[in-house]
RONUTOR-846899 format. One record per residue (C-alpha): x, y, z. Coordinates in steps of 0.1 Angstrom, whole numbers, plus 5000, padded with zeros to 4 digits. Example, Ala and Ser with C-alpha at 12.3 -4.5 7.8 and 13.67 -1.06 7.14 Angstrom:
BEGIN
512349555078
513749895071
***
This chain:
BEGIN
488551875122
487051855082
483651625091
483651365065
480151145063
481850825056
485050655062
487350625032
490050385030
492950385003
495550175002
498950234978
501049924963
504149924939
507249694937
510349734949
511350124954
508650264938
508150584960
504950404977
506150515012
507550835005
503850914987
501550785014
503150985037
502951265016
499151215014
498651155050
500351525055
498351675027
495351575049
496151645080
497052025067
493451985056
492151905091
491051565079
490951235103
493551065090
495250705098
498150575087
498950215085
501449965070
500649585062
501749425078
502449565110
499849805123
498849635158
501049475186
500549135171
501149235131
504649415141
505349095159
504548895124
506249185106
509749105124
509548705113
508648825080
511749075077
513948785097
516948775069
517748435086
514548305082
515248155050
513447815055
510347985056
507547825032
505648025011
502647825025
503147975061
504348275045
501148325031
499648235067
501148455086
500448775062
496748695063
496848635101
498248975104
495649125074
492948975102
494349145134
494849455112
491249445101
489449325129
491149595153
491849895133
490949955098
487249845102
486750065137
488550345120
485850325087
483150295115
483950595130
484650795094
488450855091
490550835065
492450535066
495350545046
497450195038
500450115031
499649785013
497249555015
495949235000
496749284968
499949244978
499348924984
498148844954
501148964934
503848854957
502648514968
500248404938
502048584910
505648614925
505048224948
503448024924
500647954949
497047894939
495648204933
492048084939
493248004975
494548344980
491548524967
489648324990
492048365022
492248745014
488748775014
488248605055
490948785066
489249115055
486248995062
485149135027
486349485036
488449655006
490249944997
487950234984
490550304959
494150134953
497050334938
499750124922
502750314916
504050184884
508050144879
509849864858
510849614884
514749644878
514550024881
512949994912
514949744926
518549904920
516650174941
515849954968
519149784976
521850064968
521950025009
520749655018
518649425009
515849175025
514948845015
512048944994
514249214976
517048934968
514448694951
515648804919
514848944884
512448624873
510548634909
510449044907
508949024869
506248754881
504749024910
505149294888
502649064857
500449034892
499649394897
499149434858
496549134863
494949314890
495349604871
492849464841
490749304865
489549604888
489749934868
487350144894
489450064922
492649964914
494550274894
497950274879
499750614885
503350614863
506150764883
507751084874
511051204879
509651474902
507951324926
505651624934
504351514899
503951184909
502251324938
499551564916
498851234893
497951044930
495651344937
493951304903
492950934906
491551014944
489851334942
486451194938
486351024974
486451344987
482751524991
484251825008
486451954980
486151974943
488651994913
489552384920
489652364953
492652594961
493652434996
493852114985
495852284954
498052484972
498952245001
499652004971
502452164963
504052244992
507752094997
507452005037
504851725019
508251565014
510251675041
512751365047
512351125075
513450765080
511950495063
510750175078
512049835059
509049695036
507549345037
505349195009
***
């Protein structure tokens, strides 16, 4: 196992079929070829009690749901997630590797909502206790590209907010974007998603003591095509 002196935690965000999942699994396989401690997460989800949120979330027939206990219930899963993995995880130096996380929030229930972002900043911030990302990718893809991706098979109830709602979250991540330039870093997606996957590598590099620019492991492995062998995809949940 590659000893790492700290934890690092990154955590990936795009719109609707952006790749996100497809490249954070791709990442976590890169480092595990690379002998590195790696966890992988989703948000929400993650612990017994998030995958129990998770499924009211998904719930197509939950339709009456508020965005106020929307909201609620993605930061009371954000705090189990927290509290009982990521923050033990960084304690005991892994990589922690996300799939989402507040910002999330921010885009999809301040932006895409309407709520107060103030509150959500402030909400975010408890449930994580102040803990953030080490570095965010956003995988950038016009939102009507990426959502004739996501439904050619079905559709949730996020997915089927429409064009005005899907335009809002994307004008949240720009926001975020301008806002946190160190942290949060936009990635464009390619055609090839190997491409997409060297441009990830470039913005991450850095965290990484161990191995430099030339490294030729973390070249080669880079480029390897079982990075993207297929496997099934879990439903997303904003």
């Amino acid at each position: 196992m590659t000893a790492h002196k700290r934890g690092v935690f990154i955590s990936f965000e795009g719109g609707e079929g952006s790749g996100k999942t497809t490249q954070t699994r791709a990442l976590v396989r890169l480092l595990q070829m690379l002998d590195f401690d790696v966890l992988h997460l989703r948000e929400p989800g993650g612990t017994r009690i998030g995958e129990s949120i998770r499924d009211i979330l998904l719930d197509t027939n939950n339709t009456e749901l508020s965005p106020r206990a929307e909201l609620l219930l993605y930061e009371a899963a954000r705090a189990q997630i927290v509290d009982q993995v990521i923050a033990p995880a960084i304690a005991q130096a892994k990589i922690v590797i996300c799939d989402r996380f507040c910002d999330s929030t921010y885009a999809y229930q301040g932006f895409g909502r309407g709520l107060s972002l103030d509150a959500i900043e402030s909400m975010n911030s408890f449930a994580t206790n102040g803990l953030m990302p080490d570095r965010t990718i956003y995988l950038e893809l016009p939102p009507q590209l990426g959502l004739s991706r996501a439904t050619r098979r079905s559709s949730d109830r996020i997915e089927n907010a429409g064009d005005e709602f899907h335009a809002r979250v994307h004008e949240g991540f720009m926001d975020l974007a301008a806002k946190y330039p160190d942290r949060f870093r936009l990635v464009h997606t390619r055609e090839d998603k190997r491409d997409t996957f060297q441009a990830i590598l470039d913005e991450i590099l850095d965290l990484f003591w161990e191995l430099d620019a030339k490294d030729t492991s973390w070249l080669a492995y880079s480029k390897a095509q079982e990075l993207f062998a297929k496997d099934g995809g879990a439903r997303d949940a904003r």
